[in-house]
C-alpha positions in Angstrom: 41.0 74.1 231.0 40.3 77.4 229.8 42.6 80.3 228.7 41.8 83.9 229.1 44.2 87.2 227.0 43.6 90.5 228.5 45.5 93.8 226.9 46.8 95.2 230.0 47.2 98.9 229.1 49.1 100.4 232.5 51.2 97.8 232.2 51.5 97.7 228.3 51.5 93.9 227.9 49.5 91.3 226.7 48.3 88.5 229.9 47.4 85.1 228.9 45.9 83.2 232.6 44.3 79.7 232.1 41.7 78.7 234.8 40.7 77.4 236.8 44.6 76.1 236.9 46.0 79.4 236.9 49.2 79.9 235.1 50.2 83.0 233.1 51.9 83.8 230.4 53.2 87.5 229.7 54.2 89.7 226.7 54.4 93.1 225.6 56.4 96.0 225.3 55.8 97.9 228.4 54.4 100.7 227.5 51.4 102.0 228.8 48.4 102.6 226.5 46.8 105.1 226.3 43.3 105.1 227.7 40.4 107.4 229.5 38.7 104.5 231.3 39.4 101.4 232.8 38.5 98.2 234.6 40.3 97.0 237.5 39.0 93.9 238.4 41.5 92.9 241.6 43.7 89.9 242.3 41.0 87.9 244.4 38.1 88.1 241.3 41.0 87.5 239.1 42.1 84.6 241.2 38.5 83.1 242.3 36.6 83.9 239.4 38.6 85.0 236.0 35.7 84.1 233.9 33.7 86.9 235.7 36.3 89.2 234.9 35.9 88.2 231.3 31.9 88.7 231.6 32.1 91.5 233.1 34.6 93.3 231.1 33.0 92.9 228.4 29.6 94.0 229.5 31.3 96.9 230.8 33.1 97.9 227.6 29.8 97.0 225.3 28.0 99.8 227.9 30.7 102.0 226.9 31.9 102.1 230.3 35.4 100.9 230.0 38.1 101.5 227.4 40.7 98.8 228.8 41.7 96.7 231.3 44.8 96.2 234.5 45.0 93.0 235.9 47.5 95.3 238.6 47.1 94.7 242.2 46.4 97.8 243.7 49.4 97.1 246.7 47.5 96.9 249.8 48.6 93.4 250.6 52.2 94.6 250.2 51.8 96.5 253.4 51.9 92.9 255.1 55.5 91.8 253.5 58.6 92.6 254.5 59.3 96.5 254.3 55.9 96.4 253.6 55.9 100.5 253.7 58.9 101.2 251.7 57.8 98.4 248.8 54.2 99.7 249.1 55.3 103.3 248.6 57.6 102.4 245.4 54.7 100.9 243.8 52.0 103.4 244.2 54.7 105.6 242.8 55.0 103.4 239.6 51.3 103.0 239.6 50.9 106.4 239.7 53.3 107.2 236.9 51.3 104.3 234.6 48.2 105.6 235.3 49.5 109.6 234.4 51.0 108.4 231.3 48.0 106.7 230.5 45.8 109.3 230.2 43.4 108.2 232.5 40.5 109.5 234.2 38.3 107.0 235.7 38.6 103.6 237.0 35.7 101.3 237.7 37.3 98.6 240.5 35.3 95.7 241.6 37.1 95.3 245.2 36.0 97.3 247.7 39.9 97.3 249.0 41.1 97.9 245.3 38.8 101.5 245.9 40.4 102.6 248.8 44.1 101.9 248.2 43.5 103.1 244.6 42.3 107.0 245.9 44.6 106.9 248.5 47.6 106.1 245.7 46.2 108.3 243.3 44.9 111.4 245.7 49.2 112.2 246.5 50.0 113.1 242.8 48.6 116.2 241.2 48.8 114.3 237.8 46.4 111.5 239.6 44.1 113.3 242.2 41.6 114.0 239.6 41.0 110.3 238.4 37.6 109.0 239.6 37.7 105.6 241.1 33.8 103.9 241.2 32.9 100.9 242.5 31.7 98.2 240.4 28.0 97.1 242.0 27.2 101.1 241.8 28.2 101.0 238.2 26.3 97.9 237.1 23.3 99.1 238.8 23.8 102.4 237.0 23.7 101.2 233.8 20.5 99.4 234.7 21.7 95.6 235.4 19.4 94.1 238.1 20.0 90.1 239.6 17.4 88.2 238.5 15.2 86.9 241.2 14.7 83.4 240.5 18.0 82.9 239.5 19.2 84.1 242.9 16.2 82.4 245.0 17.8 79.2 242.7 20.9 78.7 243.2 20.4 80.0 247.4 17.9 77.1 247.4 20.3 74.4 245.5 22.3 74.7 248.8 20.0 74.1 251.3 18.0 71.3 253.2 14.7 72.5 254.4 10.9 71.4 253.6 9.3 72.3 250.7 8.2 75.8 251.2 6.7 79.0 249.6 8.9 81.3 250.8 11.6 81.4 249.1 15.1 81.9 250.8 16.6 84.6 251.9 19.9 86.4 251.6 21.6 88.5 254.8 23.8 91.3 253.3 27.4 91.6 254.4 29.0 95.1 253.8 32.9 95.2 253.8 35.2 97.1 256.0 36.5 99.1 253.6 33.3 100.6 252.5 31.8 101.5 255.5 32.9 105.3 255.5 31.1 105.7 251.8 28.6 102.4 251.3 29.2 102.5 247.8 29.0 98.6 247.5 27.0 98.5 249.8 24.2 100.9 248.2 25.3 98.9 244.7 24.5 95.7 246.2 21.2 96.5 247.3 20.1 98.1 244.3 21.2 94.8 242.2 19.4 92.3 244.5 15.6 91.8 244.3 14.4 93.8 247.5 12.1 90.8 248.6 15.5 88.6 248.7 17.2 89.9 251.6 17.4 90.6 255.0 19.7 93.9 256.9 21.8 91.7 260.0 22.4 93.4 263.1 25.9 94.9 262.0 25.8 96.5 258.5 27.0 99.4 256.5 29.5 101.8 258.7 29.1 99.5 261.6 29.8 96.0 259.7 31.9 93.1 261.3 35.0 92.3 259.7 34.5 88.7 257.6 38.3 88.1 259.1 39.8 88.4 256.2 42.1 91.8 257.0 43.4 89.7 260.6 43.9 86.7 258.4 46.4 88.6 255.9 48.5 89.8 258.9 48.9 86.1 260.0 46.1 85.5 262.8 43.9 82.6 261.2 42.3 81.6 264.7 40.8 85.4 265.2 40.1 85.4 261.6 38.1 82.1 261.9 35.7 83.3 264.6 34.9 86.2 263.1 33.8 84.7 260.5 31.7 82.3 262.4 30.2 85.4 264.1 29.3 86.6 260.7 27.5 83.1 260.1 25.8 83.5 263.4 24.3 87.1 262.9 23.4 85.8 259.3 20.7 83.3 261.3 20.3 85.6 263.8 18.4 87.7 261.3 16.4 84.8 259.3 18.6 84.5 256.2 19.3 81.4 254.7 22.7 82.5 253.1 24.7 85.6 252.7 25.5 87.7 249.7 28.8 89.8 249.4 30.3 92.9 247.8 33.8 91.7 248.1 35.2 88.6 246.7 37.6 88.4 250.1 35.0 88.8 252.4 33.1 85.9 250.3 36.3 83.7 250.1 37.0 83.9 254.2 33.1 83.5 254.6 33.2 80.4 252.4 36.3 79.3 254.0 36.1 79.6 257.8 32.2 79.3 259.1 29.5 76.4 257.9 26.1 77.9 259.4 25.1 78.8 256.1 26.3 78.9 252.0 28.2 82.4 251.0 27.8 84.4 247.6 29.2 87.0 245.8 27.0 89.2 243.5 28.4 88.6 240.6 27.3 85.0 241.2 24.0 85.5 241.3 24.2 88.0 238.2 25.8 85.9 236.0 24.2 82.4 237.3 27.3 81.0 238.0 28.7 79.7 241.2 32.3 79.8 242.2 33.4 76.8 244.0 34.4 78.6 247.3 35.4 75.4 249.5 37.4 74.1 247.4 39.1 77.1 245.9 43.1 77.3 246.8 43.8 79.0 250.1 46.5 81.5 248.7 46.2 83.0 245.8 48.6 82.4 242.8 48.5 85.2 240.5 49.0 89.2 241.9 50.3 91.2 238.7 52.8 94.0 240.2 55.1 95.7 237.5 57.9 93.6 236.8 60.7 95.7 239.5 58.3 96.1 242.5 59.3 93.2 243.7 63.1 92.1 241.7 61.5 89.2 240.2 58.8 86.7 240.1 59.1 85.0 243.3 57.6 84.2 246.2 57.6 86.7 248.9 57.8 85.1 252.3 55.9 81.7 252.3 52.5 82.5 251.0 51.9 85.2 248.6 54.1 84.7 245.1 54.1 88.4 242.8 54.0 87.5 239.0 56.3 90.5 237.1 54.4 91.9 233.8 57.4 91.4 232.5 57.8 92.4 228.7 58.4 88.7 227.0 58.7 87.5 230.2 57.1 84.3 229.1 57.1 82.8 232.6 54.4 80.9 234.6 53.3 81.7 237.6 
């Protein structure tokens, strides 16, 4: 078991998680710090793969990139809960307020989603509209950060049977719904992965099939299931041995739901280290809201429990 501490400065508190059991642990006084740029990693990399967050935090602030760090979910998935619009609204507003008080003027976010909802919150306050949200591959390809090819031809190849060959595998890109009106991840992504490596499938960029992942949030898993199988099927359809992902969710519901062929996200192949998809928990266990979006640290409905940054909460999650 390994333990984690990140210095949550919109939330003003100190976050202990262990993985890959994940409980946390939460202290702090509440208030926010006081910082120009930050990273905002997402509950699903937090959830699937909090060492990454580690790795790439710190890469990010050694760049000079990043001066801090908010575990926060950015409140999308609260539009699926009960009064989903009214308890949605109330957080953006506390977001918003964090995020003025803050100082802050430019968020690197490593979900695709996290990008959207994040403008969208922000753009409605005049104290907000002018922080710059930019998505992580775009940055990391920026600052000159490439995937290495034989580590990516590698670890595509450790999860396949075929005849010895010299060509090595191939990836199929899958671009996320949420990007497709700007391809930000989906430009970031190409420029990280060796051009050699990967194949376009019939449906990419603005005209991308869903990975199933938005229908399985509102409760439909069977429609959520086949079109993720469909995403499998274009991925041979197009001669790729695997498929490499912007989005954490979209690589989650790919792992998850279709078998055709093994699913990736980039930061696997970056950092040579694979994330145990299959076997990862269906339902996420940690999503950080501030400690009175939702009353208390429960469970909302069946599925998704909200963790409180409480100050001196002290409670697991």
């Amino acid at each position: 078991m390994e333990e984690y501490e990140f210095e949550d400065v919109l939330a003003g508190s100190t976050v202990s998680c262990t993985f890959p059991r994940l409980v946390a642990q939460v202290a702090g006084d509440g208030r926010p710090r006081r910082t120009r740029t930050l990273f905002f990693p997402g509950c699903s990399l937090i959830n699937y793969g909090l060492p990454l967050v580690q790795s790439v935090y710190g890469l990010l602030s050694e760049a000079g990139a990043v001066e801090g760090i908010s575990l926060l979910c950015c409140g999308k998935i609260l539009s699926f809960e009960p009064d989903g619009k009214e308890v949605r609204a109330a957080f953006e507003q506390q977001l918003r307020e964090r995020v003025a008080n803050a100082g802050v003027e430019r968020i690197v976010a490593a979900c695709p989603n996290c990008v959207l909802a994040l403008r969208a919150a922000l753009d409605c306050d005049e104290r907000t509209a002018g922080v710059e949200v930019a998505a992580l591959p775009a940055e990391l390809a920026a600052l000159g950060y490439r995937i290495d090819e034989d580590v990516a031809a590698r670890m595509l190849a450790n999860e396949l049977v075929r005849e010895e060959t010299d060509v090595p595998p191939l990836f199929s890109v899958h671009d996320s719904c949420p990007d497709r009106a700007t391809g930000e991840f989906a430009d970031g992504l190409r420029a990280l992965l060796p051009s050699d490596l990967f194949v376009e499938p019939e449906h990419c960029r603005r005209h991308s099939g869903c990975c199933g992942s938005l229908v399985r949030a509102a409760g439909k898993f069977e429609l959520a299931d086949e079109q993720s199988r469909q995403r499998g099927a274009e991925a041979v359809s197009a001669g790729a041995d695997g498929i490499v992902a912007a989005c954490v969710s979209c690589a989650y519901q790919l792992s998850a739901s279709q078998r055709r062929v093994p699913v990736f996200h980039y930061l696997e192949l970056l950092y040579d280290w694979r994330i145990d998809w299959r076997n990862a928990d269906q339902y996420m266990k940690l999503r950080f809201l501030f400690d009175d979006s939702l009353g208390t640290e429960e469970a909302s409905g069946d599925t998704r429990p909200f963790m409180g940054l409480t100050p001196d909460a002290g409670k697991g999650a």
